[in-house]
C-alpha positions as CSV (number, residue, x, y, z in Angstrom):
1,X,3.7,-31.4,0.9
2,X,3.3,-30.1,-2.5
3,X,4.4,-26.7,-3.2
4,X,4.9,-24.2,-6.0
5,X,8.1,-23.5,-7.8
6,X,7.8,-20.3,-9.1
7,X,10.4,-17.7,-8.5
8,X,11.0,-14.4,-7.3
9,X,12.9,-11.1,-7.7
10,X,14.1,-8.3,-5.3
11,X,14.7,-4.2,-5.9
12,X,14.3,-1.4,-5.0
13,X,10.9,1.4,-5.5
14,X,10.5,4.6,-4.3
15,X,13.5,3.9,-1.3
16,X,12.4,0.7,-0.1
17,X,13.0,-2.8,-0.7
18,X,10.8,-4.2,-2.6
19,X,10.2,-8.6,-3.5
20,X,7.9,-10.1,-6.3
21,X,7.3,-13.8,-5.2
22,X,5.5,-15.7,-8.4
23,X,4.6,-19.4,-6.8
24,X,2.3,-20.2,-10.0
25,X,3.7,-23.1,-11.8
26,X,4.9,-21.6,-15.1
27,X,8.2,-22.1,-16.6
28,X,11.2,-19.5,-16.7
29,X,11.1,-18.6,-20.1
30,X,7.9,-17.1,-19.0
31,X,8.3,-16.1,-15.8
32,X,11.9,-14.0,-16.8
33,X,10.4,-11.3,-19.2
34,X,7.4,-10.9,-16.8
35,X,9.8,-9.9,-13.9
36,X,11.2,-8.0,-16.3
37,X,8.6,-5.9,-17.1
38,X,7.5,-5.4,-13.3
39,X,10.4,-4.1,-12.7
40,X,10.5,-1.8,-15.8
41,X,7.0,-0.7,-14.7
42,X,8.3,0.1,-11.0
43,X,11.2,2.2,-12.3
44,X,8.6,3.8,-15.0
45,X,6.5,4.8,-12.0
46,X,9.4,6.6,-9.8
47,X,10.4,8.2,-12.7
48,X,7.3,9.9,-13.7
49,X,6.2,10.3,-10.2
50,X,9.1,11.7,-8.3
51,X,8.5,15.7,-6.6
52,X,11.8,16.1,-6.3
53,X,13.3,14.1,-9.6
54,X,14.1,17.2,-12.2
55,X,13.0,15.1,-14.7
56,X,9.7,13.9,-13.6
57,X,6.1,14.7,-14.4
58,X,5.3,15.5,-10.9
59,X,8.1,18.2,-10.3
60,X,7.6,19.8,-13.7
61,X,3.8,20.0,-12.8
62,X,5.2,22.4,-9.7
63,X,7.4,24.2,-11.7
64,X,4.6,24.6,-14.1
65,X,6.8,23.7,-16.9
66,X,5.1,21.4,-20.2
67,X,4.3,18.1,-19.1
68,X,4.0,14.6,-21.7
69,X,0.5,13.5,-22.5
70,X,0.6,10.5,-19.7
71,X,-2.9,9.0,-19.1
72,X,-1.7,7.4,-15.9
73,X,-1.1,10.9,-14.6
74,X,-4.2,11.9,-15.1
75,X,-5.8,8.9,-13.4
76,X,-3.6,9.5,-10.5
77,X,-4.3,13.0,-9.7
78,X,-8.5,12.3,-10.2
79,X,-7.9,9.5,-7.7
80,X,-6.1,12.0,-5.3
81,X,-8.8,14.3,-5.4
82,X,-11.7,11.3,-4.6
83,X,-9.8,10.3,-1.9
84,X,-9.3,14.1,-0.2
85,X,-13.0,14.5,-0.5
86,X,-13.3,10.8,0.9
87,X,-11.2,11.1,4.2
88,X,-12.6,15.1,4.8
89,X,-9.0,16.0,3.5
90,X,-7.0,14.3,5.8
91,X,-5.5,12.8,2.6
92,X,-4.5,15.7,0.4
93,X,-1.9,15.2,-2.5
94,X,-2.0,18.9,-2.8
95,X,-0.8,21.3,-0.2
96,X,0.3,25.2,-0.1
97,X,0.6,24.5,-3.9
98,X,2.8,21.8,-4.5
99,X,1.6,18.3,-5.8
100,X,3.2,15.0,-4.2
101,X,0.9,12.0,-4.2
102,X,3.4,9.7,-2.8
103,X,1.0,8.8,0.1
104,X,-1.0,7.1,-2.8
105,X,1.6,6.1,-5.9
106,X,3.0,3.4,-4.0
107,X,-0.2,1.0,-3.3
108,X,-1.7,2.6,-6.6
109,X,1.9,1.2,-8.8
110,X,1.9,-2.1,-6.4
111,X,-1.9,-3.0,-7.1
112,X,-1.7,-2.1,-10.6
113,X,1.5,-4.3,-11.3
114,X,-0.2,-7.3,-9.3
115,X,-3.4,-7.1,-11.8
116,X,-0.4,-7.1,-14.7
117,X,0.8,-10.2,-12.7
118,X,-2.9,-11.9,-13.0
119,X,-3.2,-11.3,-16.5
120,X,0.0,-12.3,-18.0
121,X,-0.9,-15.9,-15.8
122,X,1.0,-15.1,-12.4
123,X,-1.7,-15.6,-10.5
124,X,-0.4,-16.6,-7.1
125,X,2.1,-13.8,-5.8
126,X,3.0,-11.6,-3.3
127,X,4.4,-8.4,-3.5
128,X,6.2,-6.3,-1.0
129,X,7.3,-3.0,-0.8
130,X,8.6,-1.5,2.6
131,X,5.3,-2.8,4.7
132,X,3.4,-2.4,1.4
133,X,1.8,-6.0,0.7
134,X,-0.3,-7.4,-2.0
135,X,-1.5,-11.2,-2.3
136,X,-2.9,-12.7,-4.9
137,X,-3.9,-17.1,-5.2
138,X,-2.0,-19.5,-2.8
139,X,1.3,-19.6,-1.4
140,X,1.2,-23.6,-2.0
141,X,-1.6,-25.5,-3.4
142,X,-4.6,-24.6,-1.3
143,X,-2.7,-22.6,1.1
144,X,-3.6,-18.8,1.6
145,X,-0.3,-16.5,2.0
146,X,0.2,-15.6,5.9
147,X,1.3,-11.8,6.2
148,X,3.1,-10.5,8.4
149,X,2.1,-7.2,9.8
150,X,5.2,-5.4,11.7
151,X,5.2,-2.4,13.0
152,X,7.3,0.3,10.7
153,X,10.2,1.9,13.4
154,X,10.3,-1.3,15.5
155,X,9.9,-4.5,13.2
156,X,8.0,-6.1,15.9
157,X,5.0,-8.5,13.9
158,X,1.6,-6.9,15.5
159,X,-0.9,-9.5,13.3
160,X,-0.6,-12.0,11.1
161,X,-3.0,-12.5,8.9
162,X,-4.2,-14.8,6.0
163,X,-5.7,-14.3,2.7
164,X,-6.1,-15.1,-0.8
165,X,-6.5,-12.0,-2.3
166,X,-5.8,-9.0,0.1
167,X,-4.0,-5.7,0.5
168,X,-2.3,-4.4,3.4
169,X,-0.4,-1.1,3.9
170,X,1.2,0.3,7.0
171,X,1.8,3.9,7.4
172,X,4.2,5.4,10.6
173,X,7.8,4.8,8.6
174,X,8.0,8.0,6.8
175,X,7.1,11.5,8.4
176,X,3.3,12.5,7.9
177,X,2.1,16.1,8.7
178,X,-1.2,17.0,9.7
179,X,-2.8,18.5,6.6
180,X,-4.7,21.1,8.7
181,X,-1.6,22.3,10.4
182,X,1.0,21.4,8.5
183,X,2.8,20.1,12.0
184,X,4.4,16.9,12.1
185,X,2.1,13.8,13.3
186,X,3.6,11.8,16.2
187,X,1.1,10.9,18.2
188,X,0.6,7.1,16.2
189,X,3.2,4.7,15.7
190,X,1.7,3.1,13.0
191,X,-1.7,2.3,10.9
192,X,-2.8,-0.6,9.0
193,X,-5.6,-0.6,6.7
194,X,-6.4,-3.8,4.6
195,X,-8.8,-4.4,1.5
196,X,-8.9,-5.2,-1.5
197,X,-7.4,-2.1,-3.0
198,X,-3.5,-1.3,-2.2
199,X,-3.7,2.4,-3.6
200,X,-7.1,2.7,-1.1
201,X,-5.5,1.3,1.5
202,X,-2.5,3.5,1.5
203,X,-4.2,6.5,1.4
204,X,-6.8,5.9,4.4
205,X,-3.8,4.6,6.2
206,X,-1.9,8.0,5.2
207,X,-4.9,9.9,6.3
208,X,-6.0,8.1,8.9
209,X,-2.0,8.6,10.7
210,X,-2.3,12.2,10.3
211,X,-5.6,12.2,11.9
212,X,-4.7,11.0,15.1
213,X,-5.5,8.6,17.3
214,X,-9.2,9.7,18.3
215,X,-10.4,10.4,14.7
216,X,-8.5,7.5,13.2
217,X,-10.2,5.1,15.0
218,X,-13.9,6.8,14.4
219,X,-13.0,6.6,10.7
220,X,-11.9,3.3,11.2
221,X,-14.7,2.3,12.4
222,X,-16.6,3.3,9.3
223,X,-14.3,2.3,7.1
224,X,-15.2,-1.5,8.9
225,X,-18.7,-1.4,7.6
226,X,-17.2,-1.8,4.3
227,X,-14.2,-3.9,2.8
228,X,-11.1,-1.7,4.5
229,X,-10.6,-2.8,7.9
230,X,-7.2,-1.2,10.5
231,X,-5.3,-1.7,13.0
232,X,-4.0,1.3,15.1
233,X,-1.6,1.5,17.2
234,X,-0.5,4.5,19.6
235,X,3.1,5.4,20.7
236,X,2.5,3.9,24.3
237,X,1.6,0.5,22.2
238,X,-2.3,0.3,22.8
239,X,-3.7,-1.4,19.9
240,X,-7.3,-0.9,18.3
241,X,-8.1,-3.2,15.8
242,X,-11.8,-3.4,13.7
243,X,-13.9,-6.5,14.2
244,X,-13.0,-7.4,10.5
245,X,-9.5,-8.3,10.9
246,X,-10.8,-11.3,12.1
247,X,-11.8,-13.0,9.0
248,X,-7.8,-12.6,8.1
249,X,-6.9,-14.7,11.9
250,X,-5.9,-18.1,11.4
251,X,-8.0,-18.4,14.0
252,X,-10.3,-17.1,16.8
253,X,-12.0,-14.0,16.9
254,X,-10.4,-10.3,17.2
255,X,-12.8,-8.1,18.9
256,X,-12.5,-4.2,19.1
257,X,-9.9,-2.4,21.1
């Protein structure tokens, strides 16, 4: 069978373990400085976009203190806002006054570095940060990438899907409040939204967690009409799952839960 050579690098973002997988056929000399750089960008991305780094744009915006002209902080906060008003606030980056956007920087550095990737001629990769998953190309020639989709506090694989060019976050690993309440969320174990946005995708996963499990599954139900489809699944393990997922099965059909 013929297969890529590539290569591949691990780290570590925003206190998870995160892999860049290149399978494209270029040679080392290329491939070393564009690892390189992914990385740098990663570590460019924490540091700017830490709350509770003294140093980083974020905290010093809470403190009120004078921040660097940084476009990408701009962008970020404007994208915050469009997704608040998109979930009905169940996403908020800004609560009782203090900015944190982490339920969005992740996907939002991820899918940015994996269009860096495309351009500099990386076009097959995967990237995965803590159940944070972008694919891009073929794992081998002709092959689309099989994910893995494992539930955050127990590992356990709940799908496996395949794609080409696909997104996939997982929220129910780090503690989400309801926004309304400001109480702890613990009815879910986890949520999985797919598309073809990773910064998207965390945030209606984010928001759709805090929601609950009767809300989350009537938004995810209309975010199936469109190109973000989920998987939910409750603490006593009942799974719902939109009709979409199944174009991602290597085979048969997925119907609703």
């Amino acid at each position: 069978m013929t297969t890529f050579p590539g290569t591949a690098r691990v780290g570590n973002f925003m206190g998870t373990h995160v892999s860049v997988d290149i399978r494209t056929a270029l040679p080392t000399r290329e491939l070393t400085p564009v690892l390189d750089h992914a990385f740098r960008w990663l570590r460019w991305v924490e540091e700017t976009f830490d709350p509770d780094d003294e140093d980083s744009q974020i905290f010093r915006l809470n403190r009120g203190q004078t921040l660097r002209q940084v476009p990408e902080l701009v962008e970020v906060l404007h994208r915050c806002d469009e997704l608040s008003k998109a979930t009905d606030g169940w996403f908020e980056a800004r609560i009782n006054g203090r900015v944190d956007p982490s339920g969005y920087i992740k996907g939002w550095a991820l899918e940015r570095l994996s269009r860096a990737l495309t351009q500099s001629g990386a076009v097959d990769h995967l990237i995965d940060a803590g159940g944070d998953i972008r694919v891009r190309g073929s794992a081998s020639p002709g092959k689309r990438w099989r994910i893995g989709v494992r539930d955050p506090k127990t590992g356990v694989v709940r799908r496996v899907l395949f794609a080409h060019d696909l997104a996939v976050a997982t929220s129910g690993r780090a503690e989400i409040v309801n926004p309304r309440t400001g109480e702890r969320q613990e009815a879910l174990s986890s949520v999985t939204v797919l598309g073809p946005d990773l910064g998207v995708a965390d945030a209606y996963a984010t928001a759709m967690y805090a929601m609950g499990p009767v809300l989350a599954r009537r938004f995810g139900i209309e975010l199936g009409e469109g190109p973000y489809q989920s998987l939910i699944v409750t603490r006593d393990g009942q799974e719902f799952g939109t009709p979409g997922l199944a174009a991602y099965s290597g085979a048969g059909t997925l119907l609703a839960g």
